[in-house]
N, C-alpha and C positions, 0 to 999 in steps of 0.2 A: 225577754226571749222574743226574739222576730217572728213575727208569722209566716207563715209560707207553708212551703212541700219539704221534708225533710224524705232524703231516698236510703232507704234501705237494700243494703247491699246483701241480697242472698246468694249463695253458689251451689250446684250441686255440683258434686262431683262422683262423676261414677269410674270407677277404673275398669279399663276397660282392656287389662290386658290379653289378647287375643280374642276378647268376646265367651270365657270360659263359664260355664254354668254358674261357679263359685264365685264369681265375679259378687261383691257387694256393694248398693246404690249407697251414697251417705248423703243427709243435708245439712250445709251448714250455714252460721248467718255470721255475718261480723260484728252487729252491734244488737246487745240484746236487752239494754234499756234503754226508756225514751221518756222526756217528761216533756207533756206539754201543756199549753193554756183550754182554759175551756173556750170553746168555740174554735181550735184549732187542729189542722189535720195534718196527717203524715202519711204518705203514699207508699206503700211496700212495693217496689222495685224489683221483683224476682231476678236476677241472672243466673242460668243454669247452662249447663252442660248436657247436650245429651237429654234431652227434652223436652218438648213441645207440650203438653198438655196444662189442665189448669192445676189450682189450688184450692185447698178448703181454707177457712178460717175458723175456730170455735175461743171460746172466751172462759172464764174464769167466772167473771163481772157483767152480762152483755149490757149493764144499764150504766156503766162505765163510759163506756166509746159507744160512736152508731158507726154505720160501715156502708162504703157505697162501692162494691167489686172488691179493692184491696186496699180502699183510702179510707181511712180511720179518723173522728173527728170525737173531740170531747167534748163528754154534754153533761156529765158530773164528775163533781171532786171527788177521786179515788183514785186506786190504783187496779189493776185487770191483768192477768195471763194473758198471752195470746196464745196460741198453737198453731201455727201457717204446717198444713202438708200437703203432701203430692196429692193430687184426684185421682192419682190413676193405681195410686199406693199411701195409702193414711200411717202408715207406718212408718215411713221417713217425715220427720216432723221436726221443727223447730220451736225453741218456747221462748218468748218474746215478753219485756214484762211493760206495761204505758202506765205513767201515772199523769193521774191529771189535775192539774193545781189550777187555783184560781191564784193569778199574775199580777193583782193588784190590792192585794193581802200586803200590808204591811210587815215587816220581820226587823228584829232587834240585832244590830251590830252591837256587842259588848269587846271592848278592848284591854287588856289587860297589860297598862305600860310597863310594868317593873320598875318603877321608877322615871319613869320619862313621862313628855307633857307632849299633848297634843294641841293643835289648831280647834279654836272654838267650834269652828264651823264641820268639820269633819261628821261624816254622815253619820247617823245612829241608828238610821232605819233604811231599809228595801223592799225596793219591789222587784217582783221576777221579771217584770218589763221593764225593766230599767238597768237590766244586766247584757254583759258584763261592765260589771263597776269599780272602777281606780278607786286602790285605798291610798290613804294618806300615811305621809313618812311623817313619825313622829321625832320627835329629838331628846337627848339626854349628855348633859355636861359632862366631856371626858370618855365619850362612848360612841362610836358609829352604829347604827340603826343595821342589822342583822335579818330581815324581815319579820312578817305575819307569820303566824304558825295557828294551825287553830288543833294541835296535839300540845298538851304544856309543858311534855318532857321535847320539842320540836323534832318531833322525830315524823311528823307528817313533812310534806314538801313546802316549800316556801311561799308568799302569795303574794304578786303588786295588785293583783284585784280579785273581784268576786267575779268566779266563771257564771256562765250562762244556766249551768248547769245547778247554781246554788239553790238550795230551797232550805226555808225554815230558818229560825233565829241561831244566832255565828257569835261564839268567841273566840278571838284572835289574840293572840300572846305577841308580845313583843320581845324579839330576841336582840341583846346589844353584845356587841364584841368592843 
């Protein structure tokens, strides 16, 4: 997982058709989980509509994450709520969920060929800093390699690598056609 600022994209949206009493504010966010490394932050990025004022933040966890304005840093392995709402109205609120892994925690790759063979060297283990990671094509006489499935009826989607987003130890099924 790369360090950096990760932007969260919020909107409000108020409709505002003619400015009618009944008019109702909503808030909404786009991406409502977030995993990151310890010692690393993610900045919440409000865009709103139709509003100037601030925001609150309250927590779940607060010994999760520390918080400096609206930038979020982890400082233990867990996971924490967020709840970002209007200052000017607590009531529109978003619920946001951060976990935070330590990245260089080793995790077990198990591969399950059905029959086929792999490359000696082929990874067994990861790290969440070392993602995303190319898996290897393995092979089977009389059979084309059909991908990684890590569902073993393959009814999850296909995989050439491990996303960024992977955490915790992965079994991957081999599907052949």
């Amino acid at each position: 997982m790369k360090k950096g600022i990760i932007l969260l994209l919020i909107s409000l949206i108020i409709g505002l058709t003619g400015c009618q009493k009944d008019t109702i504010p909503t808030l909404t966010i786009e991406e409502t989980d977030y995993t990151i490394g310890l010692d690393e932050s993610i900045t919440l990025v409000p865009i709103t509509t139709f509003y100037q004022g601030g925001f609150t933040l309250s927590y779940s966890d607060s010994s999760i994450v520390s918080t400096s304005g609206l930038t979020l840093t982890g400082i233990k392995e867990g996971t924490t709520m967020v709840i970002l709402s209007l200052a000017e109205d607590p009531s529109l609120k978003v619920y946001l969920f951060i976990h935070v892994v330590n990245e260089d925690i080793p995790y077990s790759i198990t591969y399950v060929l059905n029959g086929g063979a792999i490359h000696i060297n082929a990874p067994t283990t990861y790290k969440m800093s070392h993602l995303p990671l190319s898996l290897p094509t393995p092979t089977k006489t009389g059979y084309t390699f059909g991908g990684w499935y890590t569902a073993s009826d393959y009814s999850s989607s296909a995989l050439t690598n491990l996303p960024v987003t992977t955490t915790g130890a992965i079994k991957l099924y081999a599907k052949w056609n």
